[in-house]
C-alpha positions in Angstrom: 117.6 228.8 102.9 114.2 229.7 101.6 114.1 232.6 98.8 110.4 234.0 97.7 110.5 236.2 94.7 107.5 238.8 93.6 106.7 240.3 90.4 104.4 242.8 91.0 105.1 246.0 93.5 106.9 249.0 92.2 107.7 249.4 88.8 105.0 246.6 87.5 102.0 246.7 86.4 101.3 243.4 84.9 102.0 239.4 85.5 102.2 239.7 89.2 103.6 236.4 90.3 105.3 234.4 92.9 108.2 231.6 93.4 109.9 229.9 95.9 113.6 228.3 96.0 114.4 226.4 98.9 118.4 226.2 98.8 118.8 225.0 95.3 115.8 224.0 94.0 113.5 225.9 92.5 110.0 224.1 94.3 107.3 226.6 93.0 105.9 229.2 91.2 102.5 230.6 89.8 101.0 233.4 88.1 98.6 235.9 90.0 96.3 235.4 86.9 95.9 231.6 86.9 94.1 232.5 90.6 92.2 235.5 89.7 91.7 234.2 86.3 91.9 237.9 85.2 94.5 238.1 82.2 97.5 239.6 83.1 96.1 240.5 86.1 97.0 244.4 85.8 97.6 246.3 89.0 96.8 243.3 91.0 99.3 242.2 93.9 100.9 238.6 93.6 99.6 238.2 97.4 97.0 235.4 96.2 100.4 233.6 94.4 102.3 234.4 97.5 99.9 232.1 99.1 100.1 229.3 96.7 103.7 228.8 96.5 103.9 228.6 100.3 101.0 225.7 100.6 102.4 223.8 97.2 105.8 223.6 99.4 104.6 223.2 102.8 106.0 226.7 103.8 105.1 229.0 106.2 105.4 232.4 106.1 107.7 232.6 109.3 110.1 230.2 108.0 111.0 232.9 104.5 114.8 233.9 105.0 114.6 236.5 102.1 112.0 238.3 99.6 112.9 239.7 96.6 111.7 242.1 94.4 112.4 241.7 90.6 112.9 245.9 90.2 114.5 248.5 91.8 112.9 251.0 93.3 115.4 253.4 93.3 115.8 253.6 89.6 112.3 254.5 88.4 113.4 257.3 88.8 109.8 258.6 91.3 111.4 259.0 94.1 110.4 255.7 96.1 113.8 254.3 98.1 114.4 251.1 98.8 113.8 251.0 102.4 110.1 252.7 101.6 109.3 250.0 99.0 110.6 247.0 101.7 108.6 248.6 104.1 105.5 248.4 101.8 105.9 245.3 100.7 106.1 243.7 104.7 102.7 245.4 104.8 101.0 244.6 102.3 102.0 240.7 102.8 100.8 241.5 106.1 97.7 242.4 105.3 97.2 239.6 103.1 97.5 237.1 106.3 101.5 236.8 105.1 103.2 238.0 108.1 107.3 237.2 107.3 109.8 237.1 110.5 110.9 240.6 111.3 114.6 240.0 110.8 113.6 238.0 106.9 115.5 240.5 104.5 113.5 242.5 101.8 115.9 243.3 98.7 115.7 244.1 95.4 116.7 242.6 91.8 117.3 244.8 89.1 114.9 244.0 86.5 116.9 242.6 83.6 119.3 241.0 86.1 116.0 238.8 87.6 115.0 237.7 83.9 118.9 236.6 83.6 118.1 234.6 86.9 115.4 233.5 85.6 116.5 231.4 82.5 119.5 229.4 85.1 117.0 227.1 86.7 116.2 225.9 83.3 120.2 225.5 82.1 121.8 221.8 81.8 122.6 220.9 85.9 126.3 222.3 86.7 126.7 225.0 83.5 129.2 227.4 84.6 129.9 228.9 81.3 127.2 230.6 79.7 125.9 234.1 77.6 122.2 235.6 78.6 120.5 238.6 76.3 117.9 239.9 77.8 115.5 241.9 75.7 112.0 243.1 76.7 109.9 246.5 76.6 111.1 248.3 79.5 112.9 247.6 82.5 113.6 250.4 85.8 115.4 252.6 83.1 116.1 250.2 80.2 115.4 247.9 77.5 117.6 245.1 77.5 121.1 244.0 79.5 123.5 241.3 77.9 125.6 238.8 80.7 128.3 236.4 80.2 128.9 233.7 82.9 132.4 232.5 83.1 133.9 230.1 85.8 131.2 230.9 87.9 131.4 234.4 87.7 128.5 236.6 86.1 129.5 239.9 84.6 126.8 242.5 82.4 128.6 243.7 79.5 126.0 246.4 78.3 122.8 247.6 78.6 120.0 248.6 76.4 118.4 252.4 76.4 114.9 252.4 76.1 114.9 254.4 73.0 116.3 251.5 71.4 113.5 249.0 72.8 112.6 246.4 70.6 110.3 245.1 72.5 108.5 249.0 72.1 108.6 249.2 68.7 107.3 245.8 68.0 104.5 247.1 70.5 103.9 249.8 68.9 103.5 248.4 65.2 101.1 245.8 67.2 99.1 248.5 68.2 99.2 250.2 64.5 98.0 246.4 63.1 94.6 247.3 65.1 95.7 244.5 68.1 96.1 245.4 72.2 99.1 246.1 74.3 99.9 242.4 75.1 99.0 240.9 71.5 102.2 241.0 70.1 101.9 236.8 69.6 98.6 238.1 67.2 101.7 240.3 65.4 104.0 237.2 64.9 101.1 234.9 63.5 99.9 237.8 60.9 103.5 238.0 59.6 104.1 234.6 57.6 101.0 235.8 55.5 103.1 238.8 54.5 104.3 238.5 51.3 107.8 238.8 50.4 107.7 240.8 47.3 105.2 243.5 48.9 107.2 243.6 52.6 107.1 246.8 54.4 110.6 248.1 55.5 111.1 248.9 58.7 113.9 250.2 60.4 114.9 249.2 63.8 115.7 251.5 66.8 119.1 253.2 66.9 121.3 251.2 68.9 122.0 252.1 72.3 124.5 249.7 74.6 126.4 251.1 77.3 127.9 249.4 80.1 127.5 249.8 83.9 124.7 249.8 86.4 121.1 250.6 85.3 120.9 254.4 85.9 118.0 256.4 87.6 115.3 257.1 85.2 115.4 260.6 84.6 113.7 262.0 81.3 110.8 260.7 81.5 109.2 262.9 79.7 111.8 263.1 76.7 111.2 259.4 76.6 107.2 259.8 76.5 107.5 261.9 74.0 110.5 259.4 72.0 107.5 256.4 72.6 104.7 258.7 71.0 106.5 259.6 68.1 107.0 255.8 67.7 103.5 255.2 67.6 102.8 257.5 65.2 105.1 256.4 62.8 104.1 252.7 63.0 100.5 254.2 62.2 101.8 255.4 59.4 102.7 252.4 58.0 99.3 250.9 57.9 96.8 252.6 55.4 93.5 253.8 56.6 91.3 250.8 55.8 93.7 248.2 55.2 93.6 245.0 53.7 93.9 241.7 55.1 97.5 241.3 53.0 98.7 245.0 53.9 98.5 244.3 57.3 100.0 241.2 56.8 103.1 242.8 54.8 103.3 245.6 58.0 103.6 242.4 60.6 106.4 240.8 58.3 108.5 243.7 58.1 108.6 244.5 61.9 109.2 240.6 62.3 112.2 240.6 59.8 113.1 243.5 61.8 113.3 242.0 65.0 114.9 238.9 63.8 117.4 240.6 62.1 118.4 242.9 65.2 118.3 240.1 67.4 121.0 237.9 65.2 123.2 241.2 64.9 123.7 241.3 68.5 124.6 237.4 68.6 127.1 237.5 65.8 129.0 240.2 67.7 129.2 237.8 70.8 133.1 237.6 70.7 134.0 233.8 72.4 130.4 232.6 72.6 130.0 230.2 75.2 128.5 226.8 74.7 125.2 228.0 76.5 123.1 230.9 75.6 120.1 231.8 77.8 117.3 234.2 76.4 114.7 235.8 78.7 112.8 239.2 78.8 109.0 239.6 76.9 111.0 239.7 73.8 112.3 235.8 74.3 108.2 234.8 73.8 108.5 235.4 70.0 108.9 232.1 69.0 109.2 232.6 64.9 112.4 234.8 65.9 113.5 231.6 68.5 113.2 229.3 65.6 115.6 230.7 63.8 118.0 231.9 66.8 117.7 228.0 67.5 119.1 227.3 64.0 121.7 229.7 64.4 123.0 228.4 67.6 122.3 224.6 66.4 124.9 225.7 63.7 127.5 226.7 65.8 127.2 224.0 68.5 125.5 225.9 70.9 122.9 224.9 73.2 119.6 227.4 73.2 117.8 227.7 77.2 114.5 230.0 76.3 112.9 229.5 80.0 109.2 228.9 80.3 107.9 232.2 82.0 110.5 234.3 79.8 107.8 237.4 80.2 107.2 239.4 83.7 106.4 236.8 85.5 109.4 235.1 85.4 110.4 238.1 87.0 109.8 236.4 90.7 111.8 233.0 89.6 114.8 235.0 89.0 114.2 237.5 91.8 114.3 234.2 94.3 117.3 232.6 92.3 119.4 236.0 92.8 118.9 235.9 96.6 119.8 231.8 97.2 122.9 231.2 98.5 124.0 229.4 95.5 122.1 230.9 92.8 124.3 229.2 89.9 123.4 226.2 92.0 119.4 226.5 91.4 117.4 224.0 89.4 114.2 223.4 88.7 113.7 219.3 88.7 110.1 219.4 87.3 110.4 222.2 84.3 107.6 223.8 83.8 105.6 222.1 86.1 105.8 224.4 89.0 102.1 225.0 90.2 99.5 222.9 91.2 98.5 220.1 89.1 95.3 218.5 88.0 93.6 215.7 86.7 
């Protein structure tokens, strides 16, 4: 069976990508970006990754079984169905010289579900006991999802509301510290300079879990509104004109923050399994990884942080959920899942 996953159609905006698994192996996958060379590639369609994953495993497009999606449509809440996205997406391959079988399935992955997917290629071969957290800015209609895998069985426990993103607020105080949208790795190097005696408090998002499917985005504006007033408050807590060290003592206290938050919810994990997977943008902080890796080194577990944890390891989990094994995937080169040079 032969799985291509996309990040990049509805519901994304940046880190289109591409992967390929061809019945338990996960053969290829590439950022849109490393083609383009345009960071992040924003708005662009993985079409150009499409391409590369196909030639690096000697696929062509007729022989794809099943594309996936790594978001729902349905639950961005704009009134795009499923059948109108699949439809899109056939075309615009189509236009792009990438004309699939007409009986190859188009589905969907919710978005937190395909970064859980994401981090199993990258488990020890034959795990079948596991916990995932998931924690990123914004999925379809949330902010983070927590799995446990158990004989071979994967069940979500909860989800995360976006008004309790922690992957937003740490945004947001990024933004505040004078850096981009995207430069949150320029937040986590300020913050050792921060000095310990001069930190600034900050207080993390209300918590928000609650269990079942991810629901249909519906207050959108309330949430607009929720995401301004977060900005403005991590303004606040940088002085007009500040120095070097207040900025410094701003980017510790949002990264104590974070790490803090992030070790509550593995503490409550009730029975942790000998495997924990982290995935989602937030999983790329790796000061807060460091000391999630003590923690689980401590307890005797083993830590699986896969290599694309941000959006574009969106398409490796989006082909993993659709292979007929996906429990069963794994990737035998790592990382090295593009096209090499010397």
């Amino acid at each position: 069976m032969i799985s291509l996953g996309l990040n990049g159609f509805a519901g994304a905006d940046h880190d289109p990508a591409a992967a390929l698994v061809i019945d338990a192996d996960l053969v290829a996958a590439v950022e849109e970006e490393r083609l383009t060379h345009v960071r992040h590639a924003p708005g662009s369609l993985p079409t150009g990754a499409v391409r590369e994953v196909l030639s690096l495993a000697g696929v062509e497009p007729a022989q794809v079984d099943v594309v996936t999606h790594g978001w729902a449509p349905q639950a961005l809440g704009v009134g795009v169905s499923a059948d109108d996205e699949a439809a899109r997406i056939r075309a615009e391959l189509a236009a792009a010289g990438i004309v699939l079988r007409p009986d190859a399935r188009i589905t969907f992955a919710d978005h937190h579900v395909a970064h859980f997917w994401s981090a199993v290629p990258f488990a020890p071969p034959g795990a079948a006991t596991m916990d995932a957290l998931v924690l990123d800015g914004a999925g379809e209609s949330t902010a983070g999802a927590f799995f446990r895998v158990r004989d071979g069985q994967v069940v979500k426990e909860w989800n995360l509301g976006l008004k309790a993103s922690l992957g937003l607020l740490y945004e947001a105080v990024t933004m505040a510290l004078g850096f981009h949208r995207g430069q949150e790795g320029k937040t986590m190097g300020l913050a050792p300079y921060g000095r310990a005696e001069a930190l600034t408090p900050i207080d993390g998002p209300a918590d928000d879990r609650f269990p079942g499917p991810v629901p249909v985005l519906t207050d959108r504006d309330d949430l607009r509104a929720h995401h301004r007033q977060m900005i403005l408050r991590a303004r606040s807590l940088v002085p007009r004109g500040a120095s070097f060290n207040q900025r410094a003592d701003v980017a510790l206290g949002v990264q104590t923050m974070l790490e803090q938050r992030v070790l509550t919810l593995l503490e409550e994990i009730s029975d942790p399994a000998p495997i924990l997977l982290l995935s989602g943008g937030v999983a790329l902080n790796c000061t807060m990884n460091g000391r999630i890796a003590r923690w689980c080194r401590e307890r005797g577990i083993t830590l699986v942080v896969p290599p694309p944890a941000n959006d574009a390891g969106v398409s490796v989990g989006a082909a993993v959920h659709s292979a007929a094994d996906p429990l069963a995937v794994r990737s035998a080169t790592g990382a090295a899942l593009g096209r090499g040079f010397t």
